[in-house]
PLY file of the C-alpha trace (Angstrom):
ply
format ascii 1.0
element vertex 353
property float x
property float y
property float z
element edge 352
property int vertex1
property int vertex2
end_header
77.35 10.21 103.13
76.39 12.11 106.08
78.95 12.86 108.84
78.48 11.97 112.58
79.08 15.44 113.49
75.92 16.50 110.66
73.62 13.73 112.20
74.21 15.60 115.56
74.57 19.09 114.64
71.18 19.12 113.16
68.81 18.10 115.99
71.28 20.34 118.58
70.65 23.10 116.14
66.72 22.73 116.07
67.03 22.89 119.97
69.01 25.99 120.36
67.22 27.77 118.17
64.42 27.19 120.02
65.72 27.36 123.26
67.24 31.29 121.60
63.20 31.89 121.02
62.05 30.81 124.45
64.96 33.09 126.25
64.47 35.71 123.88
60.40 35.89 124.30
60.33 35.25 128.25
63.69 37.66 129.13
64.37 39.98 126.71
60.57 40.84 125.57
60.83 39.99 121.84
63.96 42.47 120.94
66.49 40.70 119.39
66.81 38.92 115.16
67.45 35.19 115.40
71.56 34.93 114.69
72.76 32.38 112.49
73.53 29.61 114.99
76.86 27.19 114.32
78.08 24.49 115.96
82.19 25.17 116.52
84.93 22.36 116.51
86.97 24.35 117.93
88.01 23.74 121.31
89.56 26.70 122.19
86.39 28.15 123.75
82.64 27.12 125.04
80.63 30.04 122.77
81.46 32.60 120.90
79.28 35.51 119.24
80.43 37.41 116.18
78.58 40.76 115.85
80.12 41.10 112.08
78.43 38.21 110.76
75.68 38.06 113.64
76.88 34.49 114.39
76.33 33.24 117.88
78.30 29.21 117.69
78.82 26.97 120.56
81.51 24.34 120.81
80.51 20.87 119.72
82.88 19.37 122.64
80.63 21.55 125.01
77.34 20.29 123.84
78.60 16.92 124.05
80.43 16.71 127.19
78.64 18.97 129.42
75.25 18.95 130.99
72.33 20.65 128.47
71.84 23.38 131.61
75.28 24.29 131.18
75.23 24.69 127.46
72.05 26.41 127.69
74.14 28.86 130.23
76.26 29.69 127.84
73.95 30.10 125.54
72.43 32.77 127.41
75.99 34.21 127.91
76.19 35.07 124.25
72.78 36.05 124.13
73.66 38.36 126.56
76.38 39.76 124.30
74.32 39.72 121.22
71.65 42.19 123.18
74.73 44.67 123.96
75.28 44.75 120.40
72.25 44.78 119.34
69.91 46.43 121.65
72.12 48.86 124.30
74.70 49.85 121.39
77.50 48.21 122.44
80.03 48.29 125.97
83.22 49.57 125.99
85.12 46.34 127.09
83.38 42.81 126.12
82.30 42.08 130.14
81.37 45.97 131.20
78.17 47.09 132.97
76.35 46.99 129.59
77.29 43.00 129.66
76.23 42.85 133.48
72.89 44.44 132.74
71.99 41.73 129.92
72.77 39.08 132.12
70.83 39.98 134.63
67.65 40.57 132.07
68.92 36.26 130.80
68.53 35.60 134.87
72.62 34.69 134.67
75.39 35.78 136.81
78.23 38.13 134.27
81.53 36.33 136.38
80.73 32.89 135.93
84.07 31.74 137.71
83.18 32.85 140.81
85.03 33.80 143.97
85.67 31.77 147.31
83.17 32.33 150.04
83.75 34.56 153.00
85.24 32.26 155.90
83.24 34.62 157.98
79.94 34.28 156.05
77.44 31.98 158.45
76.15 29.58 156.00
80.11 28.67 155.48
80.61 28.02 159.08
77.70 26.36 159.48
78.93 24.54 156.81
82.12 24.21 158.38
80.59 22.67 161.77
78.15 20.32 159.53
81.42 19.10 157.97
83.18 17.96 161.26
80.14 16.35 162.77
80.05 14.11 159.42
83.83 13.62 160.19
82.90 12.04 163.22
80.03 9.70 161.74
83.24 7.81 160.24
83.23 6.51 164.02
83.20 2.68 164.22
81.43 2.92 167.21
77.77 2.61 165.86
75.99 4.85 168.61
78.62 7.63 168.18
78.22 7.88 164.87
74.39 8.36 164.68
75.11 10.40 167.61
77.19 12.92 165.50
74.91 12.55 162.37
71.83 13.64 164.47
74.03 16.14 165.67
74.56 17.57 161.88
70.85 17.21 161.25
70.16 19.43 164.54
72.28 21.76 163.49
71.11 22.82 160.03
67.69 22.48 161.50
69.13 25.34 164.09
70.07 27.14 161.62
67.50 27.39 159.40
64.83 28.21 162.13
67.25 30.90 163.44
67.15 32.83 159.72
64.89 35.93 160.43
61.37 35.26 158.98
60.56 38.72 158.32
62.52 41.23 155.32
63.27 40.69 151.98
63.40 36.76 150.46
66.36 34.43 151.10
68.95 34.60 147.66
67.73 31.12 146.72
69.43 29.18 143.74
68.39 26.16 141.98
70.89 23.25 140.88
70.55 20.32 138.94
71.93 17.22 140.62
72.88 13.71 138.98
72.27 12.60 135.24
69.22 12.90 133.20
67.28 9.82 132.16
64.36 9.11 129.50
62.55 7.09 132.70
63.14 7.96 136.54
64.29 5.21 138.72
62.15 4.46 142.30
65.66 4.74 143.62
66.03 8.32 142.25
62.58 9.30 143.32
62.97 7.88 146.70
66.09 10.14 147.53
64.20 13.18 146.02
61.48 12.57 148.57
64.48 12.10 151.34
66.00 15.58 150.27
62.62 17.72 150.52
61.43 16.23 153.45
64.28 16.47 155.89
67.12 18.53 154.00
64.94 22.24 153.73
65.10 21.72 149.87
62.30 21.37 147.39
63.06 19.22 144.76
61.59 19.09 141.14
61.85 16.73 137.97
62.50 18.64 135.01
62.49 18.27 131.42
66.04 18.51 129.90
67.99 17.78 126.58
70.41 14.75 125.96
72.59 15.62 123.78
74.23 12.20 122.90
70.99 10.92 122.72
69.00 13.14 120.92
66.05 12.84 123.09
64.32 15.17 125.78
64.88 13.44 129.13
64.05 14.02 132.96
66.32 15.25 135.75
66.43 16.26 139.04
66.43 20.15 140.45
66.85 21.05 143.69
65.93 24.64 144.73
66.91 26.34 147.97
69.68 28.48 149.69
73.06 27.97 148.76
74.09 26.13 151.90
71.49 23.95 152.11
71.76 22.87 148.31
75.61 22.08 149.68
74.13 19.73 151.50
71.44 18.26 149.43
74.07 17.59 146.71
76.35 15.69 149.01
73.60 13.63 150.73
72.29 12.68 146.94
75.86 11.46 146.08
76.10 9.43 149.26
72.59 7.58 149.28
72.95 6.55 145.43
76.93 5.83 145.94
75.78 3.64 149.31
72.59 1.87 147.24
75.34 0.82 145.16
77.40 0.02 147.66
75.10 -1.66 150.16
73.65 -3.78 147.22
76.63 -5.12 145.74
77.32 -6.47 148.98
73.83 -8.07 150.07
73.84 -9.87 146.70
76.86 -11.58 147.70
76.20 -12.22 151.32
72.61 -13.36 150.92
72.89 -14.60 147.15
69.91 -12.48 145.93
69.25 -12.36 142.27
70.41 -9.24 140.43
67.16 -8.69 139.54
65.77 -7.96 143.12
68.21 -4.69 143.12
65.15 -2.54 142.63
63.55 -3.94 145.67
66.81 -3.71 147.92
67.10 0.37 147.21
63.41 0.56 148.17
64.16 -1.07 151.19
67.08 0.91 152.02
65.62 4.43 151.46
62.91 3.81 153.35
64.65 2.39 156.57
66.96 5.73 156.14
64.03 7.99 155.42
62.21 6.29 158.91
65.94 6.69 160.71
65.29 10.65 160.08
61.90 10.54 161.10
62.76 9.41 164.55
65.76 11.79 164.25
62.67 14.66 163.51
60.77 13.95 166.35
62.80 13.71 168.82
63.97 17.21 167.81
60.52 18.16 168.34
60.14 17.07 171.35
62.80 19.69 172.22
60.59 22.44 170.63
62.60 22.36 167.43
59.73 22.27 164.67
60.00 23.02 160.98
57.20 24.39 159.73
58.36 24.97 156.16
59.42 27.84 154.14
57.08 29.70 152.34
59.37 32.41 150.58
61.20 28.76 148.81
57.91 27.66 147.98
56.91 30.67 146.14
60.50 30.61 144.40
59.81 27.30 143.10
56.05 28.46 142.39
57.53 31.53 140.03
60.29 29.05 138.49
57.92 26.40 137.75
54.29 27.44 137.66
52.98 24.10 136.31
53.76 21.58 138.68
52.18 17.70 138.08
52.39 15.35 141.29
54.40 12.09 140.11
52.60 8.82 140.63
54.24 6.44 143.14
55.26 2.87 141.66
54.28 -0.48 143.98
57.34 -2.56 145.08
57.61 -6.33 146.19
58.22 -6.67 150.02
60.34 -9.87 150.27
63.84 -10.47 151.15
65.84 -8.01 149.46
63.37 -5.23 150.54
63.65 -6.40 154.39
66.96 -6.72 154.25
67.42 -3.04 152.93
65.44 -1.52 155.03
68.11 -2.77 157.49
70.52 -1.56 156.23
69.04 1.58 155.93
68.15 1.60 159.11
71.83 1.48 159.70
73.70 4.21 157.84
75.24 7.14 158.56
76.13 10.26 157.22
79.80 9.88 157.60
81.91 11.56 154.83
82.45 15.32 155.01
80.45 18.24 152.79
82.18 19.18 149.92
83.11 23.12 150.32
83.22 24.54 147.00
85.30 27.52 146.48
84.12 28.52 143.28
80.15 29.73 142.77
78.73 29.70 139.40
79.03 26.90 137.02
82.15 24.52 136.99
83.39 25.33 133.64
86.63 25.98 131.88
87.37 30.12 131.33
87.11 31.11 127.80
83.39 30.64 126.76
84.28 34.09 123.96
87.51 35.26 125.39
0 1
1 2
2 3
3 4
4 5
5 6
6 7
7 8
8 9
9 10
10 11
11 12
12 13
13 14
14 15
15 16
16 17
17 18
18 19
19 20
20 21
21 22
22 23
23 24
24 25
25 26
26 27
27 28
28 29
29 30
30 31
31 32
32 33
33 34
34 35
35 36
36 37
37 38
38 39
39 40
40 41
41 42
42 43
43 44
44 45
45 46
46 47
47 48
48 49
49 50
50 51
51 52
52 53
53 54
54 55
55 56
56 57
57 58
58 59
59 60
60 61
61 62
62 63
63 64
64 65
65 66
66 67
67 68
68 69
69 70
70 71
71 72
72 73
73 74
74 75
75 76
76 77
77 78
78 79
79 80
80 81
81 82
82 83
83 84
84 85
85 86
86 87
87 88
88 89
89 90
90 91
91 92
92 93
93 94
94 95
95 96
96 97
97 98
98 99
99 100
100 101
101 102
102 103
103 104
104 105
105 106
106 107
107 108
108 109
109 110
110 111
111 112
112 113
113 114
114 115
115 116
116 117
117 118
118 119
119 120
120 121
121 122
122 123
123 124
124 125
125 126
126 127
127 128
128 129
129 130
130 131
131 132
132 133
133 134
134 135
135 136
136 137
137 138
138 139
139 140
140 141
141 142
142 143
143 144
144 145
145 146
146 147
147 148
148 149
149 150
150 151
151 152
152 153
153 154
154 155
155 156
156 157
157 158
158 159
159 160
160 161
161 162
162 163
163 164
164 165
165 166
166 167
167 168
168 169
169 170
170 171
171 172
172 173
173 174
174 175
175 176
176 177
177 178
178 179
179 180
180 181
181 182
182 183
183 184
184 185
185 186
186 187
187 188
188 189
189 190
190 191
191 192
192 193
193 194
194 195
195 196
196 197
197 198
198 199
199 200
200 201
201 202
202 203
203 204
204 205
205 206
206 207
207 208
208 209
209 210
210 211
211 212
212 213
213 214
214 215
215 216
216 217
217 218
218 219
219 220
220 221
221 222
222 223
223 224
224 225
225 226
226 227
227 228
228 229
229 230
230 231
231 232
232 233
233 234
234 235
235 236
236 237
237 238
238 239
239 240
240 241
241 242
242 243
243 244
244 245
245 246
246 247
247 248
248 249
249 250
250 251
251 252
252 253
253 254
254 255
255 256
256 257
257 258
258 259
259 260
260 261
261 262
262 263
263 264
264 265
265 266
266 267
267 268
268 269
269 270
270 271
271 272
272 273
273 274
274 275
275 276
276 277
277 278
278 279
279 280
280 281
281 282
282 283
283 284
284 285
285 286
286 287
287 288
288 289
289 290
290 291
291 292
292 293
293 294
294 295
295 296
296 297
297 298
298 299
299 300
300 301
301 302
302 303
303 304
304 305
305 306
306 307
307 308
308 309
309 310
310 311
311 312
312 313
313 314
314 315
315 316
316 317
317 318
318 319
319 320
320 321
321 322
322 323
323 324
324 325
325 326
326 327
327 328
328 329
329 330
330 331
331 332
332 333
333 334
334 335
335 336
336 337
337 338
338 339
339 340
340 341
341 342
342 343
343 344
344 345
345 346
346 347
347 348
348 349
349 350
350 351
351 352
């Protein structure tokens, strides 16, 4: 009989080993053997690579509990040690500059942990300001809280047109933000739209792997600096959390069936997307215009040089849709940004320690 960890070690295998070619062929030119891949119970660490046995394993808890991006981060980790090995002779200790110059052939940082950002650094106290204007959006006072959200919205709109337009590129990142899915909701394409229209972000559907699933599946990247990513993340949480939300309690107020859900979230993104297109032009009637970037377009250009446009789907117009659009037309911005200490991916230490 075949185990349940040999009906899903087989297909991860098959897409790690290609996954190794693809990294191997596009960043490291060709130069290293395939390893024997494993899949490790152990949970003692994410990845490990022997050089003895030229095994390269990855923890089966990590494949399954993690996002593919991450696993395919580590991955690249102990690709990157395989190519000291291999390729530049060895290092001296197991994360020396012989380690730091692989990883930055694999396009990964060597210290995934991460350090806290400087309090002094702009973009944090931007952040900083961003995050007490949202405080006040908690206002019950209706007025003064779209007062202090189109006060945040101002301000990283300042900000971003005060970033010199001449020198080298912005240090933009990309990040992958909620869960993967074999179709993509309206909902989730809606507040995709939201995010690279108003929140200086560009925003891309990408093909990923589900591991519990098996299956190749779609998910959302956003690409852009690291501050304004901050902010994209926390305004994707709080429009999906508040469609939730806002639903739940329209069905019950206005008994609407549960199948007229779809229709409700259309409304509501759309009255909120509108809401920030008043917001937008009444900032340009102050001068404050946004004409793009075009160093974040190339990024995404370089990252992704086969973009598809995604077809729009048709959505009934009846009650549920007016009534979220008034609601949508309603909400706020009112929790703070989350300020994350740690850059780099949220993982535990130990991925071959």
């Amino acid at each position: 009989m075949v185990s349940l960890h040999e009906t899903l070690h087989r297909p991860w295998l098959t897409e790690l080993l290609r996954s190794w070619h693809e990294f191997n062929k596009r960043h490291l030119g060709g130069a290293l053997r395939p390893p024997v891949l494993q899949i490790d119970l152990s949970t003692a660490r994410l990845g490990h690579w022997q050089r003895d046995t030229r095994t390269l394993s990855l923890s089966h808890d990590h494949l399954l509990s993690h996002r593919w991006d991450d696993v395919l981060a580590t991955l690249k980790h102990e690709m990157a040690h395989q190519y000291v090995d291999e390729v530049l002779g060895g290092d001296v200790r197991p994360h020396g500059p012989q380690f730091a110059r692989a990883c930055a052939l694999l396009d990964i940082k060597p210290d995934v942990t991460g350090s806290p950002r400087d309090s002094d650094d702009p973009a944090a106290r931007v952040l900083k300001r961003v995050q007490k204007l949202l405080a006040l959006a908690t206002s019950a006072n209706r007025h003064e809280a779209e007062a202090a959200m189109a006060a945040a919205n101002t301000l990283l709109l300042r900000y971003n047109l005060d970033l010199p337009q001449d020198g080298p590129p912005r240090d933009y990142e990309a990040r992958r933000l909620g869960d993967s899915a074999a179709a993509i909701a309206l909902e989730a394409k809606l507040v995709s739209a939201i995010l690279s229209e108003f929140f200086f972000v560009e925003c891309i559907w990408v093909t990923t792997y589900n591991a519990r699933r098996t299956r190749q599946e779609r998910v959302l990247e956003v690409l852009g600096t690291s501050e304004n990513l901050e902010m994209a993340a926390y305004v994707h949480d709080f429009l999906h959390a508040a469609a939730r939300r806002l639903w739940e309690q329209a069905r019950k107020e206005m008994d609407l069936p549960a199948n007229r859900r779809r229709e409700f979230s259309a409304g509501l993104l759309t009255g909120f997307r509108d809401k920030l297109r008043g917001e937008r032009e009444r900032n340009e009637e102050q001068g404050l215009v946004w004409l793009g970037d075009a160093d974040l377009d190339r990024f995404l250009r370089d990252r992704h040089p086969y973009i598809r446009s995604m077809g729009s789907a048709a959505v009934r117009r009846g009650r549920a849709h007016a009534a979220g659009r008034a609601a949508g037309e309603g909400l706020t911005l009112h929790k703070p940004v989350r300020e994350h200490a740690a850059r780099g991916l949220a993982l535990p230490r130990g991925r071959d320690d």
